[in-house]
N, C-alpha and C positions, 0 to 999 in steps of 0.2 A: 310469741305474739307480742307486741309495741304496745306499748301502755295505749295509743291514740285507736289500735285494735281491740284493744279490753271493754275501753268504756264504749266503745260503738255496740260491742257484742254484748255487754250487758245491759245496753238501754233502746229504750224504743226510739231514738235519734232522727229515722229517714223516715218518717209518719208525713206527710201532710198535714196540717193544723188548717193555716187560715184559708188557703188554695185546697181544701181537699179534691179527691180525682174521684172520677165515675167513671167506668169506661162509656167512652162512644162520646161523653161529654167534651165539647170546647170552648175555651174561655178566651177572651180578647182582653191586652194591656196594651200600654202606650208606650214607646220610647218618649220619655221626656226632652224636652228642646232647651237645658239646661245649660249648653254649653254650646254656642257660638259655632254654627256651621257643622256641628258633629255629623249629621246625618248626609248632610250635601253641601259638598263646599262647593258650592257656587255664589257669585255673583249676582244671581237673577233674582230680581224683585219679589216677593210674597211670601219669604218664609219665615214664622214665626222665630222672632225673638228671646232670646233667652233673660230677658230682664224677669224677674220675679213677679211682675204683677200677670202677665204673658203665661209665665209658666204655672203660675196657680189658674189662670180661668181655664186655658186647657186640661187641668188636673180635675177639677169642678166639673168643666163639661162632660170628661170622659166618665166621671163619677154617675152624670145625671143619662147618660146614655146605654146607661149599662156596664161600660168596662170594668174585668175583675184589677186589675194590676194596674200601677204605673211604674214605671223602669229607669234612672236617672244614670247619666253618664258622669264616670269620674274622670278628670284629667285634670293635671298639674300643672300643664307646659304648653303653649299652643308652637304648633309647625307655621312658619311665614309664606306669603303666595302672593303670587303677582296682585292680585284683585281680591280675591278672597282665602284670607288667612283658616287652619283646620286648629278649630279650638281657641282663637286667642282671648278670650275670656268666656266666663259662667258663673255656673253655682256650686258653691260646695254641698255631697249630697248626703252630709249627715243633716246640719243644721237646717239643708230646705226639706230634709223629708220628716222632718219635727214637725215646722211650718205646714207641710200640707195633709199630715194626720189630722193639725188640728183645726184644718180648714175643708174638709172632707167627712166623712162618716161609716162610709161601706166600702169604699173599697181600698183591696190592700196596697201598702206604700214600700216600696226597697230602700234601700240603702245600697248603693255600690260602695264597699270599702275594700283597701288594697292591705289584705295579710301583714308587707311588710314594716306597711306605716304605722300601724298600731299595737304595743304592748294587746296581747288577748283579753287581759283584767279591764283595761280599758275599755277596748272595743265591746266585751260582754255587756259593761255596764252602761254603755251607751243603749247598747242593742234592746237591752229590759226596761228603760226610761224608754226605747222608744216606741215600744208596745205595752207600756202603761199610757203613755201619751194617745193612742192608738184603739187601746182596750181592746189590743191580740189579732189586729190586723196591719203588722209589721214587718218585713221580711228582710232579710239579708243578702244580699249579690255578691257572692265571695270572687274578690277577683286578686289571684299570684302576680301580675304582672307583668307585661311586655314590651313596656315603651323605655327604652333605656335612656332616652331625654329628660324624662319624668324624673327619674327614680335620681340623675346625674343632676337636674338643677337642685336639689335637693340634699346633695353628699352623701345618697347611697348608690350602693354597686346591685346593679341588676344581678342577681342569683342564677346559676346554670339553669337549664332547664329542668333536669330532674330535681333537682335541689329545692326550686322555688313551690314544687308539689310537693313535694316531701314536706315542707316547712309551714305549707297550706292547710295539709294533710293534720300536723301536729297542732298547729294555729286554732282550727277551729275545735278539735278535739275538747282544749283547755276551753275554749269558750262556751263550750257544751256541756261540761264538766260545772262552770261555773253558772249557767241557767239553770240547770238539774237540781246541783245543791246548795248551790249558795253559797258556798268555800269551794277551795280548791289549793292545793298543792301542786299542780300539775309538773313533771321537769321531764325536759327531753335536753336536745342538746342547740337548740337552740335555744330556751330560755328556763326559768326556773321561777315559778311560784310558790307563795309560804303560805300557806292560811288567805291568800287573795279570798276576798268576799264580792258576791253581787248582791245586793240587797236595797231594795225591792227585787223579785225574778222576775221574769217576764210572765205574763198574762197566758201564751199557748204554751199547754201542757208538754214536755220534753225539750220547751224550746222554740223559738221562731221559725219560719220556713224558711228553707235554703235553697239559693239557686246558684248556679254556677255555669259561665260562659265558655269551656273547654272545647278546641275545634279537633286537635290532634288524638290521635289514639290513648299519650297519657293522658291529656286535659280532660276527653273523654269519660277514659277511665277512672278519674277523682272524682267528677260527678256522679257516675253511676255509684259508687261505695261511700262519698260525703254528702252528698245534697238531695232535695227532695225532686228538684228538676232540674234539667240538662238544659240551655238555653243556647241556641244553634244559631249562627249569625246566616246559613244557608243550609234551611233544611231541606234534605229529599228522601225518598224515599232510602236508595242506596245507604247515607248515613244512619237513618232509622235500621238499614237491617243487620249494621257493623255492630252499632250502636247495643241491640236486644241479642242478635245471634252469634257475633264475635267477641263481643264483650260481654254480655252477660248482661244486659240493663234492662230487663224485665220490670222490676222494682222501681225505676229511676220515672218521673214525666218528662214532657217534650215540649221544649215551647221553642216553635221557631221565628225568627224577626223577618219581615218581608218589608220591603218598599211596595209602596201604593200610591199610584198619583190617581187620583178619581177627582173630577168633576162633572158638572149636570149633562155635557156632552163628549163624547166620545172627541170630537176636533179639540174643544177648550183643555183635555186633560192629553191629545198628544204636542199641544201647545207650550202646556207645563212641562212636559218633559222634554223639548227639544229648546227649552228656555234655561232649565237648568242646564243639560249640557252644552251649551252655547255658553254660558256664562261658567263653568268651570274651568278652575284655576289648576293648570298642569303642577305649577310648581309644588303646590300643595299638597296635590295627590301625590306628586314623582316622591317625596319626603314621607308622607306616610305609608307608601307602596318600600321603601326603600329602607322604611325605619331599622334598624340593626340588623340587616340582610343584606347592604351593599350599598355601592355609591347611588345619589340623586341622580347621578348625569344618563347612566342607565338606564333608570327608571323615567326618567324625563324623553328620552331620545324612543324609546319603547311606545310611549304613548304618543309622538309625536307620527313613527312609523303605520300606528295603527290607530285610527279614529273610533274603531271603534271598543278600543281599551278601554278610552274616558269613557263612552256612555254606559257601557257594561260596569266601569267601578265604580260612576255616581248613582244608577239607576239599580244598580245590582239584582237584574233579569225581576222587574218590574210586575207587579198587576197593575194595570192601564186599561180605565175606558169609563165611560157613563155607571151609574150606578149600579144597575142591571147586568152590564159587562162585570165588572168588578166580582160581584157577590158571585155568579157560573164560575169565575177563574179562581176566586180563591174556595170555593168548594171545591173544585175538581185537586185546586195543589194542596187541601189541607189532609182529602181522603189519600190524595196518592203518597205524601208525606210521615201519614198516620198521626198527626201532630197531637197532642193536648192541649196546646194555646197557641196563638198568634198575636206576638208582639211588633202592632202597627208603628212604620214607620214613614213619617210623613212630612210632606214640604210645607204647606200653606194649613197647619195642623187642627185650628178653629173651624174653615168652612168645610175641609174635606172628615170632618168628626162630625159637623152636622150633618151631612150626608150621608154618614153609616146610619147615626142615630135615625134621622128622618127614611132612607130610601134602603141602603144595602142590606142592612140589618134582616127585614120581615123578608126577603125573597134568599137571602144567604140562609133563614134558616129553615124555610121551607125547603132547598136544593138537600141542604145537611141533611132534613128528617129523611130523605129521597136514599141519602145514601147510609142509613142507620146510625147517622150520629144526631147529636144533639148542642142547639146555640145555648151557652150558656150565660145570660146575662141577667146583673145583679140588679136587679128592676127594683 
């Protein structure tokens, strides 16, 4: 057994803290709009900004409307596009999710950090200041990494695929180690600790909540055995049954990211979605479809042969419609998904969050109580 298997096996590590689970319960976060076009690179007029005063009153609103989570995007390096660039600036998401602990009150805040950017002593000790900051509603978004642009403007070498889990796997071990007790020697073979100390620890007992965005069988599999939730960028049912029956993830929660365009009517919100993909930029996407899998030109030529590539990867099989629409479609895909949370993703992020708040919300969770689950919002 691995030292990074010792300490898991000796401690209550995979508990829920500040996201505890209920069954039948489901809980709503936000993808934050932190970074420039992350969610939809388009073009097209109305979608919130990633400047910092933007991304706090969206954080605020989703606070006052009930959402348990918000969820921030990390990236180093934006990709170039004819019209609209994917990522070419934002926020970084330690310092702004300091920022908006302590601009908020209830509800929990993440941190996306990349394993191999940060010594673990460090990132522990970030991690403890930021659930004191917080007082133990702070979570962690452990991401190995995948964008080998990132990792190159920066002078590291993207890590094999097994390797960069492997080293994940070890990564947050130590920094578990080091919330727990507050020293740590931790050595594997990728780094070595002496006596490192975290001190203050963090505020939730064992630890901060973990999440982890794994789509692959191993990525999967590291969620289920390191983190408290499994974060699906396309959940379905099918994944959920790999997920608990193939792999063993009984233990692990579910939270899947969905696109939502909702407006007051059903024409205004198939407007917005044939506004963004009208104004999406091929080149953009051919680059991030393309990212360390093959040339651009492929990718570009692929999406030119098929119209409806773009609208499937900016809209990514969308809930679409008036308020009332919205709340029936995302019941029907949270039950058939089996989800625990639903992490909204959104274009115009202010009006279509007043809109769950004001309309979707009370008839989404009257459908839930319909189908034996339950809205979980932190009111």
């Amino acid at each position: 057994m691995s030292q990074s298997e010792q300490l898991t096996a000796a401690s209550e590590l995979s508990l829920p803290r500040a996201l505890a689970r209920k069954p039948g319960d489901v809980r709503f976060g936000l993808f934050l709009p932190n970074q420039h076009h992350a969610h939809y690179i388009t073009a097209a007029e109305g979608q919130t900004e990633a400047d910092y005063e933007s991304v706090r009153r969206v954080s605020v609103l989703s606070e006052e409307i009930g959402l348990s989570f918000l969820l921030p995007v990390a990236r180093w390096k934006g990709l170039k596009g004819e019209q609209a660039d994917f990522c070419p600036f934002g926020l970084e998401t330690i310092t702004l999710t300091g920022a908006l602990l302590e601009a908020t009150s209830r509800i929990v805040v993440f941190t996306t950090m990349h394993t191999e950017l940060f010594n673990p002593a460090v990132a522990a000790k970030m991690g403890a200041t930021l659930d004191n900051i917080g007082a133990g509603r702070w979570g962690l978004n452990v991401v190995a990494g995948w964008s080998k642009a990132d990792f190159e403007s920066m002078g590291f070498e993207l890590r094999s695929y097994e390797d960069r889990y492997e080293h994940a796997r070890e990564w947050l071990a130590a920094v578990r180690d080091l919330w727990v007790n507050g020293v740590s020697s931790y050595s594997c073979k990728y780094f070595t600790l002496d006596e490192a100390e975290c001190k203050f620890q963090p505020i939730q007992e064992g630890g901060p909540v973990v999440v982890n965005a794994g789509q692959s069988p191993t990525g999967m599999k590291f969620a289920i055995d390191n983190a408290d939730y499994l974060f699906s960028a396309d959940a379905t049912a099918d994944q959920f049954r790999v997920v608990n029956e193939e792999l063993g993830g009984g233990g692990v929660g579910y939270i899947g990211r969905k696109h939502i365009v909702v407006r007051p009517t059903r024409a205004e919100a198939e407007a917005t979605a044939n506004a963004i993909v009208e104004g999406g930029d091929p080149k953009a996407i051919a680059q991030l479809i393309a990212h360390g899998k093959g040339p651009v030109a492929e990718a570009e030529e692929a999406l030119a042969k098929d119209p409806d590539k773009m609208r499937n990867f900016l809209l990514q099989k969308p809930i679409l419609g008036d308020p009332g629409e919205v709340a029936s479609q995302l019941a029907e895909w949270i039950t058939e998904a089996s989800v625990d949370g639903v992490c909204l993703s959104l274009f115009d992020q202010e009006e279509m969050l007043e809109l769950f708040g004001d309309q979707v919300f009370e008839k989404l969770g009257n459908e839930l109580d319909q189908r034996g689950k339950t809205l979980k919002l932190e009111l």
